[in-house]
GUZA-63364 format. One record per residue (C-alpha): residue number from 1; z, x, y; residue in three letters. Coordinates in Angstrom, 3 decimals. Layout:
BEGIN
<pt><nr>NUM</nr><zz>Z</zz><xx>X</xx><yy>Y</yy><rest>ALA</rest></pt>
...
This chain:
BEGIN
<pt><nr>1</nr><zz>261.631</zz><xx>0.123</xx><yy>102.282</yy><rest>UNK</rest></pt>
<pt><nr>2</nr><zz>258.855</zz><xx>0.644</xx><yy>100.109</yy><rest>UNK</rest></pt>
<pt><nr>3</nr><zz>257.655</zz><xx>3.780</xx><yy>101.504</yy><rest>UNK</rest></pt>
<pt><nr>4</nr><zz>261.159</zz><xx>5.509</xx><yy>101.100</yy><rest>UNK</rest></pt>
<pt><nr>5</nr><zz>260.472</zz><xx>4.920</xx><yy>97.229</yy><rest>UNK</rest></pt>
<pt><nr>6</nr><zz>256.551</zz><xx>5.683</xx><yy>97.384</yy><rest>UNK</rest></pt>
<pt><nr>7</nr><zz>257.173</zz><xx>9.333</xx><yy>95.244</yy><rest>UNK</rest></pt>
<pt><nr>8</nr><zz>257.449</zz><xx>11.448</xx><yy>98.044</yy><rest>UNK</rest></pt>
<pt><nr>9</nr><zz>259.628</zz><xx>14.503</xx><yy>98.013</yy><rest>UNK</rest></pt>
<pt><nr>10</nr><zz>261.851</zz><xx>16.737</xx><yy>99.986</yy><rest>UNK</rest></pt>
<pt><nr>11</nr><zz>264.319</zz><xx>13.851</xx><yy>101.222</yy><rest>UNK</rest></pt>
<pt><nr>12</nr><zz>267.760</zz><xx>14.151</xx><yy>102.008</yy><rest>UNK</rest></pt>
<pt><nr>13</nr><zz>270.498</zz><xx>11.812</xx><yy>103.686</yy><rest>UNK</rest></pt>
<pt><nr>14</nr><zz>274.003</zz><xx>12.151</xx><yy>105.222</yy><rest>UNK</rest></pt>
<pt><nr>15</nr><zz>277.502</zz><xx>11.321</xx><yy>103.531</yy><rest>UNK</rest></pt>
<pt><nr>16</nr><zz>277.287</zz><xx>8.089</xx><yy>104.997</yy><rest>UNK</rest></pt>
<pt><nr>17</nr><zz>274.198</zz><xx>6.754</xx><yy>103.534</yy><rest>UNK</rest></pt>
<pt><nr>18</nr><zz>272.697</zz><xx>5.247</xx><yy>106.798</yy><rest>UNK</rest></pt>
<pt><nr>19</nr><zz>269.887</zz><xx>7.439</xx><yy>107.373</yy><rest>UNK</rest></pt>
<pt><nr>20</nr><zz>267.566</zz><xx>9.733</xx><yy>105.270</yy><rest>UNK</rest></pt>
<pt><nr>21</nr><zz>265.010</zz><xx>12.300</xx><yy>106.594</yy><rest>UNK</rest></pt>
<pt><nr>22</nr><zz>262.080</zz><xx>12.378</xx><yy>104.385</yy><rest>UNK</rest></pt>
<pt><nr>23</nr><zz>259.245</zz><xx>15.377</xx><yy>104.748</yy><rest>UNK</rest></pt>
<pt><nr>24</nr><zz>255.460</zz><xx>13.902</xx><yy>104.841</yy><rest>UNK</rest></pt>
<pt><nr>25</nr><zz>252.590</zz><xx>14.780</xx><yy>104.214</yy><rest>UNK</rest></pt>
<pt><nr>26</nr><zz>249.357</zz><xx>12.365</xx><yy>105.269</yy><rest>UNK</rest></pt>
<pt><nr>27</nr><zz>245.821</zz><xx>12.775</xx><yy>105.041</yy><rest>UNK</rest></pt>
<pt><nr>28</nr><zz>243.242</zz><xx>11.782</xx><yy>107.545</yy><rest>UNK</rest></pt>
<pt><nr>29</nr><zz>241.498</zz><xx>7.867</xx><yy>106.339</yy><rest>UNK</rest></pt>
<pt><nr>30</nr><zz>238.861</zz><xx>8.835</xx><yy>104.356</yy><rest>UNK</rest></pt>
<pt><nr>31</nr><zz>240.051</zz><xx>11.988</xx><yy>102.887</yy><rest>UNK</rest></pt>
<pt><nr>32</nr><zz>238.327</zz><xx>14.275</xx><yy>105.861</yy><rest>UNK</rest></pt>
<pt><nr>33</nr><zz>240.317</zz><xx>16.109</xx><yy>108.286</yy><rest>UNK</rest></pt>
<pt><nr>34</nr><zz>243.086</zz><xx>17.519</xx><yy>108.673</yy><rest>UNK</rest></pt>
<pt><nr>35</nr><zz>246.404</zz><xx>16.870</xx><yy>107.199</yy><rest>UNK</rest></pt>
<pt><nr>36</nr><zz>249.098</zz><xx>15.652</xx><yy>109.159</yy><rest>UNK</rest></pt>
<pt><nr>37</nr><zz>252.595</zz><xx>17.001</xx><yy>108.378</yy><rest>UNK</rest></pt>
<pt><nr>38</nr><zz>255.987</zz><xx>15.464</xx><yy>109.831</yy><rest>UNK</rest></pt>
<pt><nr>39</nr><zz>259.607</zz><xx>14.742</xx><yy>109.115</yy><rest>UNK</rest></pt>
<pt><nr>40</nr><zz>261.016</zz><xx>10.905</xx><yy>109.028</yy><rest>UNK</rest></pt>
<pt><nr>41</nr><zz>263.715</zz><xx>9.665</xx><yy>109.859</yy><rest>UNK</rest></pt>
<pt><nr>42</nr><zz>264.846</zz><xx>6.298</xx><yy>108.311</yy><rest>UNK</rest></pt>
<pt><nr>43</nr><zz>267.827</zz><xx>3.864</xx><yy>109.013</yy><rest>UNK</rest></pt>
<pt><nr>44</nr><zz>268.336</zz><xx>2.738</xx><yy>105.413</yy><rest>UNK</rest></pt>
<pt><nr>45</nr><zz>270.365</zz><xx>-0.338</xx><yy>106.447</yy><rest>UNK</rest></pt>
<pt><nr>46</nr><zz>267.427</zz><xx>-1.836</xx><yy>108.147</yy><rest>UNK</rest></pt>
<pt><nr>47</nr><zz>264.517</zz><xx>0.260</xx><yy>106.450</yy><rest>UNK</rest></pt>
<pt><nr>48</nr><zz>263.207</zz><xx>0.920</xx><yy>110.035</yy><rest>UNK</rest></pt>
<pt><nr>49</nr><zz>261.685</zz><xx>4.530</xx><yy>110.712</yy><rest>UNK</rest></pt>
<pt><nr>50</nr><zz>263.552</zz><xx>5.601</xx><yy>113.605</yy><rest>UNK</rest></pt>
<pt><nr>51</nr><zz>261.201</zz><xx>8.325</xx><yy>114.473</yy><rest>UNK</rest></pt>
<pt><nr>52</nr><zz>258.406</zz><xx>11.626</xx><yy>113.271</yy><rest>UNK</rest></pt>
<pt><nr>53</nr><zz>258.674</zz><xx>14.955</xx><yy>113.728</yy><rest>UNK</rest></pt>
<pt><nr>54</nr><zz>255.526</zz><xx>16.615</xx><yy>113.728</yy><rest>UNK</rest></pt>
<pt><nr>55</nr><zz>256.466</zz><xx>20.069</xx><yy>111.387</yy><rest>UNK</rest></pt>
<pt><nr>56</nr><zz>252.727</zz><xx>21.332</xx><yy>111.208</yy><rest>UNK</rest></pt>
<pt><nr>57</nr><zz>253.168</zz><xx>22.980</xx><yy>107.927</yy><rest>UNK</rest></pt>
<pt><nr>58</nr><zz>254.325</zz><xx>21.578</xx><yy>104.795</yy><rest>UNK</rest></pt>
<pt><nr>59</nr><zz>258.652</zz><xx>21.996</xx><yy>104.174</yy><rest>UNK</rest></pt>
<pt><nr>60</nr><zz>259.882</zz><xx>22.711</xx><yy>100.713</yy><rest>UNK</rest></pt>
<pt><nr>61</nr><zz>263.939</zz><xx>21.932</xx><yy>101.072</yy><rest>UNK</rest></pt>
<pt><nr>62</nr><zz>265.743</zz><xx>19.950</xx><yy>103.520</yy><rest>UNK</rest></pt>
<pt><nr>63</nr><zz>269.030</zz><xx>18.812</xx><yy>103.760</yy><rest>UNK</rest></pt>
<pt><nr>64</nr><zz>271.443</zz><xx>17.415</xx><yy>106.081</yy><rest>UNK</rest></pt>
<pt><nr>65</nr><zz>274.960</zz><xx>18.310</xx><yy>107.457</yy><rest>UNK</rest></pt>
<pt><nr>66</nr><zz>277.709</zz><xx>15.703</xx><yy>105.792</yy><rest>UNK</rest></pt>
<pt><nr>67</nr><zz>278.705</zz><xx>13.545</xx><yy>108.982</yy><rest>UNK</rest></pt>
<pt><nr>68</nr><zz>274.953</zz><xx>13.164</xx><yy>109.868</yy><rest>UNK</rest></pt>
<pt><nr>69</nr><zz>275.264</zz><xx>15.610</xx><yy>113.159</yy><rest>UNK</rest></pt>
<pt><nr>70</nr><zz>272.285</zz><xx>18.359</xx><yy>111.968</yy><rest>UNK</rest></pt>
<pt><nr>71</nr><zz>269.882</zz><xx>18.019</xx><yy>109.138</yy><rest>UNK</rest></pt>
<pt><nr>72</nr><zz>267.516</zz><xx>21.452</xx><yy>108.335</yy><rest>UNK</rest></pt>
<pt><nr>73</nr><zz>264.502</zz><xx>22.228</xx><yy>106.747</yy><rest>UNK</rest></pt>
<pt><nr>74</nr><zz>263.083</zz><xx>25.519</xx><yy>105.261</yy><rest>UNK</rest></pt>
<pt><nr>75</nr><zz>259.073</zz><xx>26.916</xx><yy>103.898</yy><rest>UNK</rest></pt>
<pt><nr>76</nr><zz>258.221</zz><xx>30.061</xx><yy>102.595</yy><rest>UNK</rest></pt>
<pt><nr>77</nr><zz>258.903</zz><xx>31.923</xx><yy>105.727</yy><rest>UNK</rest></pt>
<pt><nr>78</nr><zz>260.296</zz><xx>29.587</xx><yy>108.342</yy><rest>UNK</rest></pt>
<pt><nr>79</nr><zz>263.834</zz><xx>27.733</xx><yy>108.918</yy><rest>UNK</rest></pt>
<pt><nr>80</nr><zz>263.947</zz><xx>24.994</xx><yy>111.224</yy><rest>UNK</rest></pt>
<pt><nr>81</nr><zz>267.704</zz><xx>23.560</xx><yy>112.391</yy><rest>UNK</rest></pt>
<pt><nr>82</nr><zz>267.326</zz><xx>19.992</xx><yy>114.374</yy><rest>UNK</rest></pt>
<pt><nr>83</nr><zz>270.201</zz><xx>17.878</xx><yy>115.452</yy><rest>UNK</rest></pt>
<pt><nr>84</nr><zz>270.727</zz><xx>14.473</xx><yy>114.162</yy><rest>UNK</rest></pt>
<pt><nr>85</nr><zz>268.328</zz><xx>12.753</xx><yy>116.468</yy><rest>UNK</rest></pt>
<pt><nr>86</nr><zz>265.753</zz><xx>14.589</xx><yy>115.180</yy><rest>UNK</rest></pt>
<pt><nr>87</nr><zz>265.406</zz><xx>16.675</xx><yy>118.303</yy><rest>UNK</rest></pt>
<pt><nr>88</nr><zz>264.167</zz><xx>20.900</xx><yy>117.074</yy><rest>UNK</rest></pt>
<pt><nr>89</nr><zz>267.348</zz><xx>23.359</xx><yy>117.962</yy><rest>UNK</rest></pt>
<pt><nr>90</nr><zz>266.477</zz><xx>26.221</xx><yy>116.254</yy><rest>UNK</rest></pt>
<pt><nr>91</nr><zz>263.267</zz><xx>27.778</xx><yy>114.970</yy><rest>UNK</rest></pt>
<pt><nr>92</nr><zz>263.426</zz><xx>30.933</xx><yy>112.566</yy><rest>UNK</rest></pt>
<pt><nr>93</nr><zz>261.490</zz><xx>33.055</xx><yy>110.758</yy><rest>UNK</rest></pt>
<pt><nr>94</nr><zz>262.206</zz><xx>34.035</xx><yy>107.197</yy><rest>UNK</rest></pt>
<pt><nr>95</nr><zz>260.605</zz><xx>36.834</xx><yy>105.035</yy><rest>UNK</rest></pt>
<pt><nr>96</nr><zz>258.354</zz><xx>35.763</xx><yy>103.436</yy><rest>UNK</rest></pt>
<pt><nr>97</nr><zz>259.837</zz><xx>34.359</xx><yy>100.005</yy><rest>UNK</rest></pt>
<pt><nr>98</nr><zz>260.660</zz><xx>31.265</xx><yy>97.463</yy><rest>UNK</rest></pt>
<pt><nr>99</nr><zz>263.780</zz><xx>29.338</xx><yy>98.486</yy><rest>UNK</rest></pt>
<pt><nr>100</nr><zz>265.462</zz><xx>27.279</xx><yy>95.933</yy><rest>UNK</rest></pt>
<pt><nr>101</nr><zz>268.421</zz><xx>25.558</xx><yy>97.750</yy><rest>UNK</rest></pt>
<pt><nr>102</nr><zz>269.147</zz><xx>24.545</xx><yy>101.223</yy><rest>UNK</rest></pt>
<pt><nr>103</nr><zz>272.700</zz><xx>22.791</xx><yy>101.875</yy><rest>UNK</rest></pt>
<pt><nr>104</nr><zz>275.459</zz><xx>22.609</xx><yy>104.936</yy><rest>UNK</rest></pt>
<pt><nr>105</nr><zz>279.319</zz><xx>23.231</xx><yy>103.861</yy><rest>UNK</rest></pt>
<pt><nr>106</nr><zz>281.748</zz><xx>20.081</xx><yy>103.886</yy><rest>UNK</rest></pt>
<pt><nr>107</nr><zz>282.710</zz><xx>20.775</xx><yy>106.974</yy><rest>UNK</rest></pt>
<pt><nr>108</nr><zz>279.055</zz><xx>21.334</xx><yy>108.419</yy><rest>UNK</rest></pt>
<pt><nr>109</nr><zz>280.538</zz><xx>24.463</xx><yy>110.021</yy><rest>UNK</rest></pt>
<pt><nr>110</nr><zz>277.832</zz><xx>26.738</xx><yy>107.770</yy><rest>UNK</rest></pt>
<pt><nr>111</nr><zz>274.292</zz><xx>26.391</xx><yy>106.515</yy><rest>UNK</rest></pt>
<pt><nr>112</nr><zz>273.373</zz><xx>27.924</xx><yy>102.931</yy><rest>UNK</rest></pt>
<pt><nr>113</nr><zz>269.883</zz><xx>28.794</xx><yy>102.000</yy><rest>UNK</rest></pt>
<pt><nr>114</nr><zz>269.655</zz><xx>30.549</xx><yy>98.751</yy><rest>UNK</rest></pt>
<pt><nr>115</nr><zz>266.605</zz><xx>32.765</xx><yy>98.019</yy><rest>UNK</rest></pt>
<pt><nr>116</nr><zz>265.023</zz><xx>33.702</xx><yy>94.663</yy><rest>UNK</rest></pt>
<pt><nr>117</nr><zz>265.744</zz><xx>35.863</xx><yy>93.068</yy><rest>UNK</rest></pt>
<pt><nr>118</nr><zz>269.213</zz><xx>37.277</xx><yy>94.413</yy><rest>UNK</rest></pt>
<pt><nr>119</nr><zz>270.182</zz><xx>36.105</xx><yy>97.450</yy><rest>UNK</rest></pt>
<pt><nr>120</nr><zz>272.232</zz><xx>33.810</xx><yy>99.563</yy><rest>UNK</rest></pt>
<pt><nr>121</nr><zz>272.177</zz><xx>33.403</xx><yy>103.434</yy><rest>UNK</rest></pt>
<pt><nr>122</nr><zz>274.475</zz><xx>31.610</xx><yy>105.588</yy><rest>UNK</rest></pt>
<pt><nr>123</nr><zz>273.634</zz><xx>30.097</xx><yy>108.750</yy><rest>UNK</rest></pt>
<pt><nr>124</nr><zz>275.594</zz><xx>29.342</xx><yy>112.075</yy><rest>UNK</rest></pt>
<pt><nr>125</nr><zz>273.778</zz><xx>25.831</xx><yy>112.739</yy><rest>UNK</rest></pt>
<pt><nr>126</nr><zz>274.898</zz><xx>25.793</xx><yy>116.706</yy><rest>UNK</rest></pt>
<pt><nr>127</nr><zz>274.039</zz><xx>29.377</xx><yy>117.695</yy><rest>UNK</rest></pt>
<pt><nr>128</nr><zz>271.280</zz><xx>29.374</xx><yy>114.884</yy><rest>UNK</rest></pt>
<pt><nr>129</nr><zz>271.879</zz><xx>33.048</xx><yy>113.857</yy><rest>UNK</rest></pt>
<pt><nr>130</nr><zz>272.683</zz><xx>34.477</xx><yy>110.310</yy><rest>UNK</rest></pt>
<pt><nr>131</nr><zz>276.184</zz><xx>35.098</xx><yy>109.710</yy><rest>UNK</rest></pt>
<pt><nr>132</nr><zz>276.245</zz><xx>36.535</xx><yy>105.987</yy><rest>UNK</rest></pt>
<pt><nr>133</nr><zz>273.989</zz><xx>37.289</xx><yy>103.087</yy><rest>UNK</rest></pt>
<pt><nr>134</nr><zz>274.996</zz><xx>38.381</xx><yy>99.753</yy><rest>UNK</rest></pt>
<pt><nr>135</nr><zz>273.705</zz><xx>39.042</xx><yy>96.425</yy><rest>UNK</rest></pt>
<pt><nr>136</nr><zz>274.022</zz><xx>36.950</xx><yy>93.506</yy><rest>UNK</rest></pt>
<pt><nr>137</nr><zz>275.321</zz><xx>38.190</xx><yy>89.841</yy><rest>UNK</rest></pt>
<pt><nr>138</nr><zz>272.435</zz><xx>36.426</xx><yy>87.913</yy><rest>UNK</rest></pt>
<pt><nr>139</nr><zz>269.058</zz><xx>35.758</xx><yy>88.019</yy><rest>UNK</rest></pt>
<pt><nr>140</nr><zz>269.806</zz><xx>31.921</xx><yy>88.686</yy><rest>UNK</rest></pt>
<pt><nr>141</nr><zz>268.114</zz><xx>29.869</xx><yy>90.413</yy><rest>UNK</rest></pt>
<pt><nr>142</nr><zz>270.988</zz><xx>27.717</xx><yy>92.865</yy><rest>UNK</rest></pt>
<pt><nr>143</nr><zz>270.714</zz><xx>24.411</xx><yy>92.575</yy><rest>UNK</rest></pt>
<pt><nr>144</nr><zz>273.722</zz><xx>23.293</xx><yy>94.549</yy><rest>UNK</rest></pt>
<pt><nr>145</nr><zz>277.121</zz><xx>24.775</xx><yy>96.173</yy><rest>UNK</rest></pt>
<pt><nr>146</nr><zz>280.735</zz><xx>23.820</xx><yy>95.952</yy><rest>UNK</rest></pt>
<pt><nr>147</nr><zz>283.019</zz><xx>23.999</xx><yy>99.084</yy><rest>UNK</rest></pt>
<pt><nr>148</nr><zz>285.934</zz><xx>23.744</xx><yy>97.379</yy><rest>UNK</rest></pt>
<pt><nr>149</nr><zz>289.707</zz><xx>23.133</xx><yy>99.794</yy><rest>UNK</rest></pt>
<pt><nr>150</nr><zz>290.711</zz><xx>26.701</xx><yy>99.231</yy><rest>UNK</rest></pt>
<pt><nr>151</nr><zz>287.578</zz><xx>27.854</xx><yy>101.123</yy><rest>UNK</rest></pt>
<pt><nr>152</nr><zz>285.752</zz><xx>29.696</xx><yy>98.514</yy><rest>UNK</rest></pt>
<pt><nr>153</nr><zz>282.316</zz><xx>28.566</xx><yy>98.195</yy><rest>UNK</rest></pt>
<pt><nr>154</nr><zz>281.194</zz><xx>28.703</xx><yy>94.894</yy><rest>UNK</rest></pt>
<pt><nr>155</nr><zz>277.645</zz><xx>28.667</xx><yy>93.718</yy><rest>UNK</rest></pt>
<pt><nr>156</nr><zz>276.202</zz><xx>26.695</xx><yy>90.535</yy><rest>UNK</rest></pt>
<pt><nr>157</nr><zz>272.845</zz><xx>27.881</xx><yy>89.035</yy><rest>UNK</rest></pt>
<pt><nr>158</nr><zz>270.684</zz><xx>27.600</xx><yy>86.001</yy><rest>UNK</rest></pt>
<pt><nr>159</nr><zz>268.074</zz><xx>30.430</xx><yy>84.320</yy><rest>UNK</rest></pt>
<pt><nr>160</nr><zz>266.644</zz><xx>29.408</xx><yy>81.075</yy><rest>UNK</rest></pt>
<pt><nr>161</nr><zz>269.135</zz><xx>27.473</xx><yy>78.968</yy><rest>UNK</rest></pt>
<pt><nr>162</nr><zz>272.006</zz><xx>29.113</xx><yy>81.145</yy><rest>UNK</rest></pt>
<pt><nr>163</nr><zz>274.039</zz><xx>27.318</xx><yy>83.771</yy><rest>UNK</rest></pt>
<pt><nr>164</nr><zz>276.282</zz><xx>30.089</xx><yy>85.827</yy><rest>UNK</rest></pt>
<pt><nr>165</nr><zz>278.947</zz><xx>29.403</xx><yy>88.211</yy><rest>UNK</rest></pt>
<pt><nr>166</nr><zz>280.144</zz><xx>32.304</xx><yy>90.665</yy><rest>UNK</rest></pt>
<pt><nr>167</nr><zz>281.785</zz><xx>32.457</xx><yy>93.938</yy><rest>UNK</rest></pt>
<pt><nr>168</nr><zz>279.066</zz><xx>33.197</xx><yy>96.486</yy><rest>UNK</rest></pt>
<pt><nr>169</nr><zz>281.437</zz><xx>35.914</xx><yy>99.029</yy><rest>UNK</rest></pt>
<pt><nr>170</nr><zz>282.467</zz><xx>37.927</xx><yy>96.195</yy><rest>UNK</rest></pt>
<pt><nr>171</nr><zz>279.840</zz><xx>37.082</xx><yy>93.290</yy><rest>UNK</rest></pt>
<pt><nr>172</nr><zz>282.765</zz><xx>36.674</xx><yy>90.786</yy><rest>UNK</rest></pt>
<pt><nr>173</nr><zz>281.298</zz><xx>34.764</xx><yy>87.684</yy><rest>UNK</rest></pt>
<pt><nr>174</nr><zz>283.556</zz><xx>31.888</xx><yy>86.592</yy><rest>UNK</rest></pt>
<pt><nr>175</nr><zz>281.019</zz><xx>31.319</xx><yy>83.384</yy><rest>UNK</rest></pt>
<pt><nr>176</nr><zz>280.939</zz><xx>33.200</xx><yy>79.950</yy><rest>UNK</rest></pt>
<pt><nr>177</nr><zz>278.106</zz><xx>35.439</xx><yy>79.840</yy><rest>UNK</rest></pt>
<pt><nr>178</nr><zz>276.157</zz><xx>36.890</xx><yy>76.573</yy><rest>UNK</rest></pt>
<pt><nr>179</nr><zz>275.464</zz><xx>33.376</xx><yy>75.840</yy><rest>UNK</rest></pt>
<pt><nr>180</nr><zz>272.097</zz><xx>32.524</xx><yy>73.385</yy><rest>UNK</rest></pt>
<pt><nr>181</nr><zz>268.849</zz><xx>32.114</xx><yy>75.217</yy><rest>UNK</rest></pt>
<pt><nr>182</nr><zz>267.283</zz><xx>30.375</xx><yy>72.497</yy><rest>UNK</rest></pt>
<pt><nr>183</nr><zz>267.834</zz><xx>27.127</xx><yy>71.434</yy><rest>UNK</rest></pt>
<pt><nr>184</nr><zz>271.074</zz><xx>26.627</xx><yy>69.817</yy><rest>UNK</rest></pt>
<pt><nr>185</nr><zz>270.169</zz><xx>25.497</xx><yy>65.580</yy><rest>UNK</rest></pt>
<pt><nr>186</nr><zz>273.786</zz><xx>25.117</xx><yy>64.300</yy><rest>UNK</rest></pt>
<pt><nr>187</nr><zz>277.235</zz><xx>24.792</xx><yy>65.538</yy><rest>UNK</rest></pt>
<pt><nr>188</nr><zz>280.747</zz><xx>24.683</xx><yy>63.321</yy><rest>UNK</rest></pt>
<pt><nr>189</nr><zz>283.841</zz><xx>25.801</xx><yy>63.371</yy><rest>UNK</rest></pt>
<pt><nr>190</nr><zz>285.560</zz><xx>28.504</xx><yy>60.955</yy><rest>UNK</rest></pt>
<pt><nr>191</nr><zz>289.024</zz><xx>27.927</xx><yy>59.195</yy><rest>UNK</rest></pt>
<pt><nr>192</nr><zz>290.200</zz><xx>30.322</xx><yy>61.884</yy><rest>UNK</rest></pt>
<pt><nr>193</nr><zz>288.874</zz><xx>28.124</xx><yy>64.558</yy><rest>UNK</rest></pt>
<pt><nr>194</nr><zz>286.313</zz><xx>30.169</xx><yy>65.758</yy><rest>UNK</rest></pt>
<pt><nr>195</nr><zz>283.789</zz><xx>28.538</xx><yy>66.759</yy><rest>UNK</rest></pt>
<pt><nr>196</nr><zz>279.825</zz><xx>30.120</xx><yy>64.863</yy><rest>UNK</rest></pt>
<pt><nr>197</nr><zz>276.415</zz><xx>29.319</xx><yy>66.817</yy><rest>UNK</rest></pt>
<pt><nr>198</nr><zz>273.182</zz><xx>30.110</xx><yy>65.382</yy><rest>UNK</rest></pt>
<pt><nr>199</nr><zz>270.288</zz><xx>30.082</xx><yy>67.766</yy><rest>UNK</rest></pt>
<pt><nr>200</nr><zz>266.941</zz><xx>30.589</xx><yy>68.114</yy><rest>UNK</rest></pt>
<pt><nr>201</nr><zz>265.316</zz><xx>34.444</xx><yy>67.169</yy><rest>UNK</rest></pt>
<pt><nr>202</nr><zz>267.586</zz><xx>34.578</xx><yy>64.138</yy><rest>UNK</rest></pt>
<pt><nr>203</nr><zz>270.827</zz><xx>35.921</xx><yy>66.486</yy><rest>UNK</rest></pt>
<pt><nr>204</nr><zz>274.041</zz><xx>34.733</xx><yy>65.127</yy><rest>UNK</rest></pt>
<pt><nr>205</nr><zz>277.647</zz><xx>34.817</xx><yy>67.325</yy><rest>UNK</rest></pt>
<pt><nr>206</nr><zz>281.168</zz><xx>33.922</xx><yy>66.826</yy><rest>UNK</rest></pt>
<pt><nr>207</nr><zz>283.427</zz><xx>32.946</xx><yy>70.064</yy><rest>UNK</rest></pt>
<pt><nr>208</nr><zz>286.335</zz><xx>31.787</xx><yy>71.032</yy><rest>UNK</rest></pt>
<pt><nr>209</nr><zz>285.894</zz><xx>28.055</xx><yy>72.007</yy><rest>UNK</rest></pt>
<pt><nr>210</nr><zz>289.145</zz><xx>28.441</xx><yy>74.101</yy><rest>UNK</rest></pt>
<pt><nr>211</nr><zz>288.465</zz><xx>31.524</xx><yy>76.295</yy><rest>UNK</rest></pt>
<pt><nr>212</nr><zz>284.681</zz><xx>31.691</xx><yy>76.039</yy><rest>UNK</rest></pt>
<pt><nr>213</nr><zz>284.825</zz><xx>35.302</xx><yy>74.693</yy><rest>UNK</rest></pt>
<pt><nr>214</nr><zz>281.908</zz><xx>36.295</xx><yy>72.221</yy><rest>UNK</rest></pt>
<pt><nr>215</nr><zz>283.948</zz><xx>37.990</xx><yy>69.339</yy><rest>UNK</rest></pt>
<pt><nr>216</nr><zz>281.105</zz><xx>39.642</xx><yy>67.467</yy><rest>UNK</rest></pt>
<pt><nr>217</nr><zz>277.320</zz><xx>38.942</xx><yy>67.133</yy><rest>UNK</rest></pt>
<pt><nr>218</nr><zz>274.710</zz><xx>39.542</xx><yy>64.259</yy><rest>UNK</rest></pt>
<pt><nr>219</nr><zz>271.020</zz><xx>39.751</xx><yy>64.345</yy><rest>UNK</rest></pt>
<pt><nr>220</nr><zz>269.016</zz><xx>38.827</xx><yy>61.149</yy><rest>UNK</rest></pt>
<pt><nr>221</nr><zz>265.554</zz><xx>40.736</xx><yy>59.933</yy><rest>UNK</rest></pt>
<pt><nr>222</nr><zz>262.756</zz><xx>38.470</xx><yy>60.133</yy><rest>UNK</rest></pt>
<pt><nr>223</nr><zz>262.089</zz><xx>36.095</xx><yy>57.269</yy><rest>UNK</rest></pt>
<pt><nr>224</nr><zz>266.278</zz><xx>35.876</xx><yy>56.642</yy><rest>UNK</rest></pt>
<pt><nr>225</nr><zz>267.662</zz><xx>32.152</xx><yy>56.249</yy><rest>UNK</rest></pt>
<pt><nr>226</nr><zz>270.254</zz><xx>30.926</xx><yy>58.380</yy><rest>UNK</rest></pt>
<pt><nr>227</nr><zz>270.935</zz><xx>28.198</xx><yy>55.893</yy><rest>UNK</rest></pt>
<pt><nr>228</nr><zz>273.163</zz><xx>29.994</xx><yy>53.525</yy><rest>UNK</rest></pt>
<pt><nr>229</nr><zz>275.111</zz><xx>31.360</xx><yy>56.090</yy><rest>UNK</rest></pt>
<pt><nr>230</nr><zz>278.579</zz><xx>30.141</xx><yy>56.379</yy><rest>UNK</rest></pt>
<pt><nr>231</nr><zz>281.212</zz><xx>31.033</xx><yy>59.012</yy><rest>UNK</rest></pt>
């Protein structure tokens, strides 16, 4: 087992925890030569590779469906679909572009790859064509979807000091937005209950800690104290 904890990357295992595919990258002995490039497959009960997958180019995401029946792996312009064996079903090209995210739904039904900045593709694993793209409300990057019962994926991202949440089909956003970029230098809460944050670049904002709603917001000059301030 030491090699599955030998700091390599890009590895990603089923909901049933008894195999992980792990992306490789090996140099020739010596340091001359080419570099070999493969996908892993591991039975973690046993720590036994159960087989490479020669990928010839290195993979940045992979992931793999829930009950362990497809796993997927994407680069800069190429997705490539395999079954759970290991064995290559689909091979597709992608513009050219940097993907942040790469995960099946909960019922393994759909593949999502998100794409910075602004997009997110889903993926028909079995007939390996595209079946939806659509635009996302922020510049976040995704780091992981939510496949909740009612059947509303919903994306969760973070830019800056922001996390977002949206729902990916209709790019609602669940999470309050005007929030400070800056980091955040004093919070307390007015007799009213309002809640006061003072962040970074001298910006000052009042909410309401129950609805998320920015009530009013103040810039100060340059040079003013934030010190004296009280809510």
């Amino acid at each position: 087992m030491n090699q599955l904890a030998n700091g390599r990357p890009n590895a990603a295992m089923p909901a049933d925890g008894r195999r992980l595919a792990q992306f490789v990258m090996e140099q020739n002995r010596g340091g001359q030569g080419d570099v070999k490039s493969f996908i892993e497959i591991w039975d973690v009960i046993t720590g036994k590779s159960l087989g490479k997958h020669d990928t010839a180019m290195g993979l940045q995401k992979l992931a793999f469906s829930p009950e362990g029946k497809w796993f997927a792996a994407c680069h800069q312009s190429l997705l490539r679909i395999y079954d759970g064996a290991g064995k290559e079903k689909h091979n597709i090209r992608l513009r050219r572009g940097q993907y942040t995210h790469l995960e099946f739904s909960a019922d393994s039904r759909a593949l999502y790859l998100a794409e910075y900045p602004g997009k997110i593709h889903q993926w028909d694993p079995v007939t390996g064509n595209r079946t939806a793209s659509h635009a996302t409300p922020t510049d976040s990057v995704v780091r992981q979807f939510v496949f909740p019962p009612n059947g509303k994926v919903l994306a969760l991202g973070s830019s800056g000091n922001t996390i977002d949440l949206w729902e990916v089909a209709s790019g609602k956003l669940f999470s309050p937005t005007g929030l400070p970029a800056g980091q955040i230098d004093e919070l307390s809460f007015s007799p009213k209950g309002e809640l006061f944050v003072a962040s970074q670049g001298s910006m000052l904002a009042w909410w309401n800690p129950r609805a998320s709603v920015k009530l009013r917001a103040l810039k100060l000059e340059a040079g003013n104290s934030r010190e004296s301030l009280v809510p």
